[in-house]
KEVO-174321 format. One record per residue (C-alpha): x, z, y. Coordinates in Angstrom, 2 decimals. Layout:
residues N
+---------+---------+---------+
:    east :      up :   north :
+---------+---------+---------+
:       X :       Z :       Y :
...
+---------+---------+---------+
***
This chain:
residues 363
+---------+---------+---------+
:    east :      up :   north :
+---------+---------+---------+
: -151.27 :    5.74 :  -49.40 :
: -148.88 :    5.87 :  -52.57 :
: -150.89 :    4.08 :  -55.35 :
: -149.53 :    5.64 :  -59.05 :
: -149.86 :    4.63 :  -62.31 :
: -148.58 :    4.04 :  -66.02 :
: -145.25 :    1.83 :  -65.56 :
: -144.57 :    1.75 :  -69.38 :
: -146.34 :    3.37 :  -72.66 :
: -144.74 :    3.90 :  -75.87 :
: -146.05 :    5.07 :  -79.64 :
: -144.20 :    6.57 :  -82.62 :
: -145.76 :    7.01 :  -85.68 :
: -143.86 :    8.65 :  -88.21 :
: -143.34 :    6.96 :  -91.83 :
: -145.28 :    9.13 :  -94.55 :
: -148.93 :    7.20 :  -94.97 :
: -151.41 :    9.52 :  -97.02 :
: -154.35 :    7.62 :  -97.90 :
: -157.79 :    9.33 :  -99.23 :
: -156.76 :    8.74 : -102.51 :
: -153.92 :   11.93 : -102.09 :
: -156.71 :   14.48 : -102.40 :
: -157.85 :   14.48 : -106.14 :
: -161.72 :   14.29 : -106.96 :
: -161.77 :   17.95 : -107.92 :
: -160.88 :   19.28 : -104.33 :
: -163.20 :   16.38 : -102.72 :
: -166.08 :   17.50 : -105.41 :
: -165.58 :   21.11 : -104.02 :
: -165.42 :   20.66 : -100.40 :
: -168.48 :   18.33 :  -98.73 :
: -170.33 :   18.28 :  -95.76 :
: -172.76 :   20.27 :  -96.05 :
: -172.06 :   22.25 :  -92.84 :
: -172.80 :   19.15 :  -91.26 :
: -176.28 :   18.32 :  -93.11 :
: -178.36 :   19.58 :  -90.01 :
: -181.42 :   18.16 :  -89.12 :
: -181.58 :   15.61 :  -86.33 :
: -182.57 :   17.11 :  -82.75 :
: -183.25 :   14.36 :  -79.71 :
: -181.67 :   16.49 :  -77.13 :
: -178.13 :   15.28 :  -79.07 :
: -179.45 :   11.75 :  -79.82 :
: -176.31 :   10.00 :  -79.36 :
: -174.14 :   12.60 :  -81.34 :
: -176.42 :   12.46 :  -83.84 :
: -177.19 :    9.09 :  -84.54 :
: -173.78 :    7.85 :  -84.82 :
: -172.64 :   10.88 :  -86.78 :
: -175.74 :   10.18 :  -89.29 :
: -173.69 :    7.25 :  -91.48 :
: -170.63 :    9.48 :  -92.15 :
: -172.52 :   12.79 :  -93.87 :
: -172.35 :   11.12 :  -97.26 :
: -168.40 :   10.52 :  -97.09 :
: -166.19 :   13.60 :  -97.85 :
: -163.41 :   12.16 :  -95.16 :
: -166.22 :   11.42 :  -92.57 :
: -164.81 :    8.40 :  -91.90 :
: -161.34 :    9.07 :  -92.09 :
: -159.10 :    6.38 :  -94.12 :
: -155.80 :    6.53 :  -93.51 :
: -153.06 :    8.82 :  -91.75 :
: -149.54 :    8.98 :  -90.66 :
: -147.79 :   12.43 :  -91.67 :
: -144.00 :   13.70 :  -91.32 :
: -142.60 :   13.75 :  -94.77 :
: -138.79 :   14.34 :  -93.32 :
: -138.53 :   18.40 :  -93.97 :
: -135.65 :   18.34 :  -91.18 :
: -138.44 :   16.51 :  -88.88 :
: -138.85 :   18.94 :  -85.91 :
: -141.38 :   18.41 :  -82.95 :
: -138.59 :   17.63 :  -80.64 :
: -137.22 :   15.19 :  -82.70 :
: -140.56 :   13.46 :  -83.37 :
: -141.29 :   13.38 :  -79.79 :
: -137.74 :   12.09 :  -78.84 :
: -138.90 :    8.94 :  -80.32 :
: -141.24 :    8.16 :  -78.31 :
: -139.51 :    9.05 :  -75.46 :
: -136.68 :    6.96 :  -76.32 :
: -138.63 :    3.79 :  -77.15 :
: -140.58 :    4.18 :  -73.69 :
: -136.95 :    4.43 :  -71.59 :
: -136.20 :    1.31 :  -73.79 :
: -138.30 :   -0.77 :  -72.89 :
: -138.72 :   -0.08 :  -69.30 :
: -134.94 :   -0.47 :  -69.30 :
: -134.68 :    3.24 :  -67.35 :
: -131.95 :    5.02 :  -67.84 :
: -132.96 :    9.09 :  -68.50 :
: -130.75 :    9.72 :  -65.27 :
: -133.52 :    7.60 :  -63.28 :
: -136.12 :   10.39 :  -64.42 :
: -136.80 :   13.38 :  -62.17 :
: -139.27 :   15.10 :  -64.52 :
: -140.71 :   15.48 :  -67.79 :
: -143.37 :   16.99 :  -68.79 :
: -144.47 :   17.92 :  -72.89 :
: -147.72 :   18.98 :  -74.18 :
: -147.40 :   19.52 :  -78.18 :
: -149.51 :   20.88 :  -80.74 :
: -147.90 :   22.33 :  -81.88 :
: -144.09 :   22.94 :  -81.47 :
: -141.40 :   24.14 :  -83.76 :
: -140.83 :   27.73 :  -81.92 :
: -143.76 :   30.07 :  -81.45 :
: -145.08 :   30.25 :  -77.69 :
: -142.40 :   28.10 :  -76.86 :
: -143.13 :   24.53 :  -75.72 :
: -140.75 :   20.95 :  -76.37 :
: -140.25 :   20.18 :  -72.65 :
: -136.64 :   21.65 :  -72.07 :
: -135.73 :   20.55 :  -75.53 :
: -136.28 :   16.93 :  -74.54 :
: -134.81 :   16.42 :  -71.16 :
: -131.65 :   18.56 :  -72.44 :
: -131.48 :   16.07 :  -75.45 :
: -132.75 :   12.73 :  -73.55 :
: -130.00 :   13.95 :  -70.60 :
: -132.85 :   14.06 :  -67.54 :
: -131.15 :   15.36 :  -64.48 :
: -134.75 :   16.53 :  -63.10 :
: -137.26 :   19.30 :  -63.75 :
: -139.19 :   19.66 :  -67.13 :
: -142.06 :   21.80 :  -68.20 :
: -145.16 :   21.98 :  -70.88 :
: -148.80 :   21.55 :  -70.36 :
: -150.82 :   23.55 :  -72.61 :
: -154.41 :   22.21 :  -72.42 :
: -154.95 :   21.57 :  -76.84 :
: -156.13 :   18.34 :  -77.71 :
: -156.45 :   17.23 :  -73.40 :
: -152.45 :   17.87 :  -73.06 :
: -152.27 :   14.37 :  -72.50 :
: -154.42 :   13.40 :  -69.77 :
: -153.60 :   17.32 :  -67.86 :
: -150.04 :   15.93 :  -67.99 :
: -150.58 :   12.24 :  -66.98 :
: -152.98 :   13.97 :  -63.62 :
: -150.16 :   16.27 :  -62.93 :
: -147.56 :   13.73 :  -63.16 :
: -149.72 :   11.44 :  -60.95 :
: -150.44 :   14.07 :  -58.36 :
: -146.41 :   14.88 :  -58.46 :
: -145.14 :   11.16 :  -57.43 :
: -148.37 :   10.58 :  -55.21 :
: -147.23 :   13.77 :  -52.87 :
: -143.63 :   12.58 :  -53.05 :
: -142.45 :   15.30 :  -55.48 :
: -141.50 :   13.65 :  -58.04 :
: -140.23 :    9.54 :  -57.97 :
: -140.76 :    8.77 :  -62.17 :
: -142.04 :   11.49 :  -64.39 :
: -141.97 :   11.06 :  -68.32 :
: -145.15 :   12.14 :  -69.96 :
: -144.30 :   13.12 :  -74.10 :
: -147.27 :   14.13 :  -76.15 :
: -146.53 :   15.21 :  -79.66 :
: -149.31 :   15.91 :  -82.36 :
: -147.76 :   17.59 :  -85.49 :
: -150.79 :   18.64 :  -87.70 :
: -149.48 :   18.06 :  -91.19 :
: -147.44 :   21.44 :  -90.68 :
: -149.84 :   23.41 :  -89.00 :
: -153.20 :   23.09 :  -91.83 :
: -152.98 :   24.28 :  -95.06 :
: -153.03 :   21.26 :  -97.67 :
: -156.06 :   23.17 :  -99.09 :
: -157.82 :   23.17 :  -95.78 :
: -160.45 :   20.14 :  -95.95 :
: -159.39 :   19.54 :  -92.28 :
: -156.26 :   18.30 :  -93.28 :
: -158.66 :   14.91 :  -94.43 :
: -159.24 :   14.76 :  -90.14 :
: -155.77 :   14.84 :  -88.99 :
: -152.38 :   12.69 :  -88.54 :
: -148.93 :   13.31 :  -86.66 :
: -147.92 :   11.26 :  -83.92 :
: -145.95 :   10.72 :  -80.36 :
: -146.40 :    8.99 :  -77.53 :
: -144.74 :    8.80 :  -74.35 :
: -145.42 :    7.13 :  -70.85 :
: -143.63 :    6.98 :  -67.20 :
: -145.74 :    7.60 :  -64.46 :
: -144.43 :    6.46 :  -61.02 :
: -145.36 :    3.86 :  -57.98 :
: -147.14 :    1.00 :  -58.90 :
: -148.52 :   -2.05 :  -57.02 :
: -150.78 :   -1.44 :  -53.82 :
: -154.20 :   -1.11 :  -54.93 :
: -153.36 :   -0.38 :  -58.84 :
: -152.92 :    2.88 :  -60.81 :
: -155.48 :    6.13 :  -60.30 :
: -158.42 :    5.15 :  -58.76 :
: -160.53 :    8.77 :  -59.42 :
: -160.67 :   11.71 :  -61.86 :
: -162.95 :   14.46 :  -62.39 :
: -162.67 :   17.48 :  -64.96 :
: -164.56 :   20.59 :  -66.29 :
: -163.80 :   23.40 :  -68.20 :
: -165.14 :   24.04 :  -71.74 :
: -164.88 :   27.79 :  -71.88 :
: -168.30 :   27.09 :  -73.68 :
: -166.16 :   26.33 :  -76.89 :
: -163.61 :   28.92 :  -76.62 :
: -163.36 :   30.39 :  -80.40 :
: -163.91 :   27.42 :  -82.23 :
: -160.13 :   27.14 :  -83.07 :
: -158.00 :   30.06 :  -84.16 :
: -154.51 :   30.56 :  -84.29 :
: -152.31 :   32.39 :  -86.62 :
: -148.46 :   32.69 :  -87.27 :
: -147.35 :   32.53 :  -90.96 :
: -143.87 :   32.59 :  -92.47 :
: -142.04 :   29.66 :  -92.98 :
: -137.99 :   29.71 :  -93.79 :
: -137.46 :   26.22 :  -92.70 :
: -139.04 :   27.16 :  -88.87 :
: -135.99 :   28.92 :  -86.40 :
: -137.99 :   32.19 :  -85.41 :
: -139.15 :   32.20 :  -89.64 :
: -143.24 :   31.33 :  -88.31 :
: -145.28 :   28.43 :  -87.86 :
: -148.39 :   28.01 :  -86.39 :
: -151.23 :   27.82 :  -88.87 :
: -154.48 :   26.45 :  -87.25 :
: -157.92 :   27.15 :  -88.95 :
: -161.26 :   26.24 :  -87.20 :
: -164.16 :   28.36 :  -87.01 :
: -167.50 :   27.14 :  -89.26 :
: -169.16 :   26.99 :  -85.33 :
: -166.49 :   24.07 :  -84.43 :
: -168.67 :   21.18 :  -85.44 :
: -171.76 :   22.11 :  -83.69 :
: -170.37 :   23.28 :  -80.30 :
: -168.19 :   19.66 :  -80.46 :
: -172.30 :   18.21 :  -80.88 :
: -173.84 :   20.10 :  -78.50 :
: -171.18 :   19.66 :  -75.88 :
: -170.07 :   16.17 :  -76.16 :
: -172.07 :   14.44 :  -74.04 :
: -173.06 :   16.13 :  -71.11 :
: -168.85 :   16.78 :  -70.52 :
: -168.18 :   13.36 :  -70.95 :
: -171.19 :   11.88 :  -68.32 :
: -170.45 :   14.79 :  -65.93 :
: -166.49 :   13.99 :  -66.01 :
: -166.91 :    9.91 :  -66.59 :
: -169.66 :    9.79 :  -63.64 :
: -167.33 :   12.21 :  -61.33 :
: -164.25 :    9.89 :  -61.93 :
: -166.60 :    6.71 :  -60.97 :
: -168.49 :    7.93 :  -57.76 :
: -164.75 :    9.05 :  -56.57 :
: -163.21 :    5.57 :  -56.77 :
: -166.32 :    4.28 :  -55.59 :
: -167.29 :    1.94 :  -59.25 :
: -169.57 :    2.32 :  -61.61 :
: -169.75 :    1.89 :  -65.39 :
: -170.52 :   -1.65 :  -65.32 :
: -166.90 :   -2.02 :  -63.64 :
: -164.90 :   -0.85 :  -66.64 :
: -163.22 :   -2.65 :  -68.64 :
: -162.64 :   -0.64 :  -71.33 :
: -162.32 :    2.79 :  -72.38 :
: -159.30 :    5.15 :  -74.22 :
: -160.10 :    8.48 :  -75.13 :
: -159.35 :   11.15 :  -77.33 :
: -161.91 :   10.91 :  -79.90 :
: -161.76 :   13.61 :  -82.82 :
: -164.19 :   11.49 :  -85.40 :
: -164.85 :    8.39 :  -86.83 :
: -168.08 :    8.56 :  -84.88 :
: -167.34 :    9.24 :  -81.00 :
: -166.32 :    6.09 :  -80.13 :
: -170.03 :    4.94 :  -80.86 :
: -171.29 :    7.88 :  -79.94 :
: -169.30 :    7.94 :  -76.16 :
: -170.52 :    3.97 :  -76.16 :
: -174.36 :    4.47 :  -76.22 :
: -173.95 :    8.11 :  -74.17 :
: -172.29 :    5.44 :  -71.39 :
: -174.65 :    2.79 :  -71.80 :
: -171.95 :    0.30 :  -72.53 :
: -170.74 :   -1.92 :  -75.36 :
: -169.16 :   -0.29 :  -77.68 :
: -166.68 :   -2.78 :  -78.38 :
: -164.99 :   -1.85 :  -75.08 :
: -164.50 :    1.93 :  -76.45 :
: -161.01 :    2.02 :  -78.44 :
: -161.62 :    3.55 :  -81.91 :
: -158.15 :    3.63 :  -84.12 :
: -159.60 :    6.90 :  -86.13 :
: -159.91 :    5.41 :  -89.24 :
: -156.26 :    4.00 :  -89.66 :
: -154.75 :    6.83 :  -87.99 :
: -157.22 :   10.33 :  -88.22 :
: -157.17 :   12.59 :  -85.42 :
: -153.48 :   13.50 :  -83.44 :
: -155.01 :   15.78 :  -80.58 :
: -152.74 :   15.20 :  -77.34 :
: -151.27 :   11.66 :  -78.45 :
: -154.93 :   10.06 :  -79.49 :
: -155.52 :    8.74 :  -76.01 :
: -152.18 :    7.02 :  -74.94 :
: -151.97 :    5.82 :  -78.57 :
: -155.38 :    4.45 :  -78.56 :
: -154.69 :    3.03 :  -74.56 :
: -151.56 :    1.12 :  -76.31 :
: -153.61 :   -0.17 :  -78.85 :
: -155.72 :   -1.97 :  -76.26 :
: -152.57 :   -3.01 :  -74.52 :
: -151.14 :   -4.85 :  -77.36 :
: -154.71 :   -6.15 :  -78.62 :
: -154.63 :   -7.85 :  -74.92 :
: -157.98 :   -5.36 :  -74.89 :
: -156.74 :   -4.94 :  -71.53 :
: -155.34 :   -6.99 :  -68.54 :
: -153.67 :   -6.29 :  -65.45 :
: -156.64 :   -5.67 :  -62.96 :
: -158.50 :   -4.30 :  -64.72 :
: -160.67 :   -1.26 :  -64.42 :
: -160.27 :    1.28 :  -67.44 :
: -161.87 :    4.88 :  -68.01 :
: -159.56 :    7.33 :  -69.95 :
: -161.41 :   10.40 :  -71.04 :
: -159.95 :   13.87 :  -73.25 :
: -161.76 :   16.75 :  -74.31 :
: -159.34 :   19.69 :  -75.08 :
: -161.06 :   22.45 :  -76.76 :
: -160.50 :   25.60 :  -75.34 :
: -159.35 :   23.82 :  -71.56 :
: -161.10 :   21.27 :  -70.28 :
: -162.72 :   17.58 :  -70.67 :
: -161.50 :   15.18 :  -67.96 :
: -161.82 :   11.54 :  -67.11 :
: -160.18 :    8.83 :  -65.14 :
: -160.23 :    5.44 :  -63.45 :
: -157.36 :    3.54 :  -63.25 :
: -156.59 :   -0.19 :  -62.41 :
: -154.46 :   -1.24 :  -64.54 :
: -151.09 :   -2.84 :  -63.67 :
: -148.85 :   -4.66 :  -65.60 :
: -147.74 :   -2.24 :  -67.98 :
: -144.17 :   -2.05 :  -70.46 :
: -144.82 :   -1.28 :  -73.84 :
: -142.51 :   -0.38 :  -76.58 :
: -142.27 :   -1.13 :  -79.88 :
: -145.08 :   -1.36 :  -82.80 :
: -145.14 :    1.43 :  -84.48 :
: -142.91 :    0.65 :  -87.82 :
: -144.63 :    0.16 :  -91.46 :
: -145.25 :    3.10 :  -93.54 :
: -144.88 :    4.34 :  -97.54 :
: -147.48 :    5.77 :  -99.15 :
: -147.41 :    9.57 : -100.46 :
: -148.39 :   10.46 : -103.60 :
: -150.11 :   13.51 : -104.27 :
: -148.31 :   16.63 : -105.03 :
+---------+---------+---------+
***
């Protein structure tokens, strides 16, 4: 049987850097935690115990992050760089791609995703389409692309995953503190015999359906005049603590008992971890060291869909991982689904470092 896998990952991170010290101590003075200042419960243990040293901090944790500061930046384009950094390095040529696939949060054109944008602009020959599973996009769209060259579909599919908060919160939303832009991009395709996808398992989350909301305002600069404008619900925090753990031991213990390994196997572990805390927190829930879960939150915030492949190239270039190696990737997407997966890892192409960034100044 086929074995698939990651043949090359790539990271863009665009060049604005806002640090804490954007917000002035007026807004931080008006907006703390106190939503969060709940009283410990031992059926969330884990959560709660890691999340316990960040309640004092107004940024919970959060030090730095990367934000577009180009007005004439568009999804597409911030994507494309990714995409054309990955083709670079793995010395592909766009022509040797039979499909793409984009998940974005959130793209330029209302209900319209970045997929057909891309391949028209990178020149792909093959298929393209979007994956719309919020903050999971990535790992829905590296399971579909897997599933695609495993069944002899597809024979390379490029993966794009585009976070572009900075446009979609309000700079007078105190979840703007949480939240970076990013891109990242990946080709999935045949890999050596016994590498690649070992197991996955995945489960809805309809239980946290509402805890995001959606609304279109105007905006000149956008093509159809309206941007997306994302606000969470004051329920967010405590559905992502009540829920957190039993979706990622359900998913993680699914992915295991299907390639036939257990925890002890992995290496290390990538996911899509929305606070400073959940890398700890995912560590303990495991039973594992938490020095083998990836946690780039502080330097970078939270970008949704691109979190997990950035966070699996940070281990690549850290040498955090080696060929042969077992790794668990994990994603919880709001509103779709949590998944997980075992992969062995082959020798993987990355692309460049992301490039240095200048500080913004408060307006």
């Amino acid at each position: 049987m086929l074995s698939v896998g990651i043949q090359a990952l790539a990271v863009h991170l665009p060049e604005g850097l806002r640090t804490n010290s954007w917000w002035n101590e007026e807004t931080i003075q008006n907006n703390d935690n106190n939503e969060l200042a709940y009283r410990h419960n031992s059926r969330y243990q884990f959560y709660d115990e890691a999340m316990a040293p960040y309640l004092a901090d107004p940024f919970l944790g959060s030090i730095e992050r990367r934000v577009v500061v180009d007005p004439n930046e568009s999804s597409v384009s911030l994507g494309m760089k990714a995409a054309t950094d990955v083709l670079k390095a793995a010395a592909i040529s766009a022509s040797e791609i039979d499909g793409l696939i984009a998940t974005t949060m959130f793209a330029d054109r209302v209900g319209i995703g970045d997929a057909g944008y891309l391949a028209n602009e990178l020149g792909i020959r093959g298929g393209a389409f979007n994956v719309e599973a919020t903050c999971a996009g990535s790992m829905a769209a590296l399971l579909t692309a897997c599933a695609l060259v495993k069944s002899g579909q597809k024979n390379r599919v490029l993966v794009v995953a585009t976070a572009f908060f900075s446009r979609a919160i309000d700079d007078d939303d105190i979840a703007l503190r949480f939240y970076g832009d990013a891109s990242a991009a990946f080709i999935v395709g045949p890999v050596e015999d016994g590498f690649g996808l070992l197991g996955s398992d995945s489960l809805h989350l309809g239980s946290t359906c509402g805890t995001w909301l959606l609304d279109t305002v105007e905006d000149k600069h956008f093509p159809l005049k309206q941007r997306i404008r994302v606000r969470a619900d004051a329920s967010v925090t405590h559905v992502l603590r009540k829920t957190s753990e039993s979706h990622l031991r359900y998913t993680v213990d699914g992915a295991l008992r299907k390639a036939e390994l257990t925890i002890d196997d992995v290496q290390c572990v990538a996911a899509n971890a929305p606070t400073a805390w959940h890398a700890e927190f995912s560590a303990n829930a495991l039973g594992i060291d938490k020095e083998k879960v990836i946690n780039t939150f502080p330097s970078t915030a939270y970008t949704g869909p691109a979190v997990m492949p950035f966070n699996l190239y940070t281990a690549v270039v850290q040498q955090r991982i080696k060929p042969g190696e077992i790794i668990m990737l994990y994603a919880y997407g709001a509103h779709s689904e949590a998944s997980a997966a075992v992969f062995r890892w082959p020798n993987v192409i990355t692309g460049t470092p992301p490039a240095p960034a200048s500080v913004i100044n408060h307006k």
